[in-house]
Each structure stands twice: as C-alpha cells, then as structure tokens.
N, C-alpha and C positions, 0 to 999 in steps of 0.2 A: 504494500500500500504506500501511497505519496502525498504528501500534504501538499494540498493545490488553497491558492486564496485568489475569492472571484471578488471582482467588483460589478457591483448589480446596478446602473440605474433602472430608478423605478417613477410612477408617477406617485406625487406624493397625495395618496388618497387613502381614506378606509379599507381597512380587508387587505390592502395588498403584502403587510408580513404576514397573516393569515394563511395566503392563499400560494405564499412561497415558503413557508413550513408545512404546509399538508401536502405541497408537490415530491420535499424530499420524507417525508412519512411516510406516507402511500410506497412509495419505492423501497423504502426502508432499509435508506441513508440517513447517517447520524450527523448532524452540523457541529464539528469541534469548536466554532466560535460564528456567533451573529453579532454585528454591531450594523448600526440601522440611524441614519440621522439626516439633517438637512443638507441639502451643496447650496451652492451659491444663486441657484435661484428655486425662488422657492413652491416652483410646481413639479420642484422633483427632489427623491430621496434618494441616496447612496445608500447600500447593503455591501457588506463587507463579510463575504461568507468563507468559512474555513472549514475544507473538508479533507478527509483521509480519501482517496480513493484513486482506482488505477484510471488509466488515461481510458478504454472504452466507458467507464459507466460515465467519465468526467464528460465526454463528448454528450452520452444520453444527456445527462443532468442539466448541463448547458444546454439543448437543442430543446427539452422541455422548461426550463424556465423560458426561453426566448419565443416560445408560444402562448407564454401566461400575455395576456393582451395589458396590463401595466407594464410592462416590463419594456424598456426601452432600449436598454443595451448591457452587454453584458463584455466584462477582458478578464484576462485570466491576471492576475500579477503575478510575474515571476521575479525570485529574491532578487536577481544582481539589478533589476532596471526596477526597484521602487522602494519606498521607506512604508515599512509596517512598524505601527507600533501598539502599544495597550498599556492602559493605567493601571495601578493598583495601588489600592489602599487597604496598610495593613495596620490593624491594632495587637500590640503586645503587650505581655501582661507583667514584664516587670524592664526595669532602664535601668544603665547603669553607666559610666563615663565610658565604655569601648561602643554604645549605641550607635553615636555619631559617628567612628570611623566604619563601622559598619554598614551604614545608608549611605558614607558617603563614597565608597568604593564604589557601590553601585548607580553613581550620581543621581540618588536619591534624597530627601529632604523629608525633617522631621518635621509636622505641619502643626500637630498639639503635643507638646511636650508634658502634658500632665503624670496625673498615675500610670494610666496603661498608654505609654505614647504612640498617634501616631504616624505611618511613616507613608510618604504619599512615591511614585516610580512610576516612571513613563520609559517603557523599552523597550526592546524586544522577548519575545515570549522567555529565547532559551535562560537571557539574561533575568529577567521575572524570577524564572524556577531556579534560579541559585542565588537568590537575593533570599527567597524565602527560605532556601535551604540551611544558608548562614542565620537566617534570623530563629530558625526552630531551638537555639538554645533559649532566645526570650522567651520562650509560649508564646505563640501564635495563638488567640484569645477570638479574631474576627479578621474576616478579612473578605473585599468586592475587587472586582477584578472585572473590565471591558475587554468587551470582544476586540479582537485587531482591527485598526484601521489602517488602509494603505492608500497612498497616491504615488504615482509611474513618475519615475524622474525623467526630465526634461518639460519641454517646452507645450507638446502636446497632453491635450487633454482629456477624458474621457470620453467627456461632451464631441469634440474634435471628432476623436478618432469614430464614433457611434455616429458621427452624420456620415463623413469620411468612407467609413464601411457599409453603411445602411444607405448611401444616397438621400436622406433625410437634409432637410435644407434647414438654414436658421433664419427663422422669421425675423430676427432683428438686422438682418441683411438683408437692405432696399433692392439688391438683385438676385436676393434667391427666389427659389419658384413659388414656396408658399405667399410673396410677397407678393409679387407677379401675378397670382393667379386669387389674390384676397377678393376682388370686386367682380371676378367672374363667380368666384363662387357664393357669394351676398345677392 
C-alpha cells in the first residue's frame, strides 16, 4: 500500500463532505486524514484527503469522486512538488525546565504554560509522530490533531491547473467563453 494525498476542489455547498465520505464507504476505503476548509474564493472548498492505497483503486477512487457533480477538480500531491502540513495540539500533564528544549527541537511552541502545558506544532506528519514520541515521558493527558493540508509549489494553481485540464474557462476573464457566451445564455 502507498500513501497518496489528493487535493479535492469542491463547491462549497451542503452535503458535499457527506456525499465524498459515503463514496469512499460504500467502496470501503478508509481516509487516513480529511481536512476540508475555504480557498480563496468563497464558492469553493479544498478537501485534502489522505489515503493508503495502490495506484488501480487510486485511479477508481479519483474517476468516482470526479463524477460526484460538486466536485470540480481533483490533483494528486506528490511529496517533492508540495508542502503538506498538520497542526497539533498537545496537552501534558506534568512541565519541567527540559519542556522547552523539547518543543523547541521540534520548532514547536508552548502556547499555555500552566499546570498541564500546552504545546501547539505545525509539521509534517513523520515529524508530528516523534514530537509526541519525545513528549510521552510528560503524559500525554489530550491531544487534537488536523488532517494535512497541502498546496503544489510553484506558481501554478489548482484552480489553474482544473480549468487548464478540464477546458473550464474563468469567468473573471473578459475573454473566456463563459464571459463571451453570458448574454446569449440570459
């Protein structure tokens, strides 16, 4: 098995995580990680989905979400061409002065230094799971943790690439075709 992480737009409407958690159910595929939030404009949602799986069911998986009718476009992120990362925040149940070099090896930061402090980390996964590994001598007492988020480095963008491959025009360009063809179809 190989961990693949898709980036999903969607439109941003009701039902639509809904109706792409009961696509990978039904087939029953387990999603290692969902994270689900706004882009930059706001009649659409990024889905940042982490899955175990070999490259035929990856091909199904992708070819039935890109039938779900929200779903607007879908790229696979591969590591070397993007930055993935995930929050966590962990409460321990006891502090002591090596605390501090311990978070901060992991350029992580103590956010309430109270009784049980605690410690907030923005990384990558593998790095995540040895942050906590070091931290299991304090008690780990609580702890929330984000799905991964990823964006493709460079210059191109999702959006880009999903009209770019879909032939899909941007309506806020005076010369694409949805522009062009606004008053014929009014």
């Amino acid at each position: 098995m190989a961990i693949h992480t898709l980036s999903v737009l969607v439109e941003n409407s009701p039902g639509v995580l809904a109706r792409v958690a009961a696509l990978f159910s039904r087939r029953g595929y387990n999603i290692d990680s969902l994270a689900v939030g706004p882009t930059e404009d706001p009649k659409i949602s990024r889905m940042t989905i982490v899955l175990n799986l070999e490259g035929h069911a990856l091909d199904q998986v992708s070819a039935q979400l890109f039938k779900l009718i929200n779903v607007i476009g879908i790229q696979e992120m591969r590591a070397d061409e993007s930055y993935e990362r995930e929050l966590l925040l962990v409460k321990v149940a006891k502090k002591d002065a090596n605390l501090s070099s311990v978070v901060a090896t992991y350029g992580a930061r103590i956010v309430d230094d109270g009784e049980t402090p605690i410690i907030e980390a923005v990384a990558e996964s593998d790095q995540l799971e040895a942050l906590l590994k070091d931290l299991s001598s304090y008690k780990v007492i609580e702890l929330a943790q984000s799905g991964v988020i990823a964006l493709e480095k460079g210059k191109m963008t999702l959006s880009d690439r999903v009209r770019l491959e879909t032939g899909l025009s941007n309506p806020e360009d005076p010369n694409s075709a949805d522009a062009l063809t606004a008053d014929y179809q009014n």
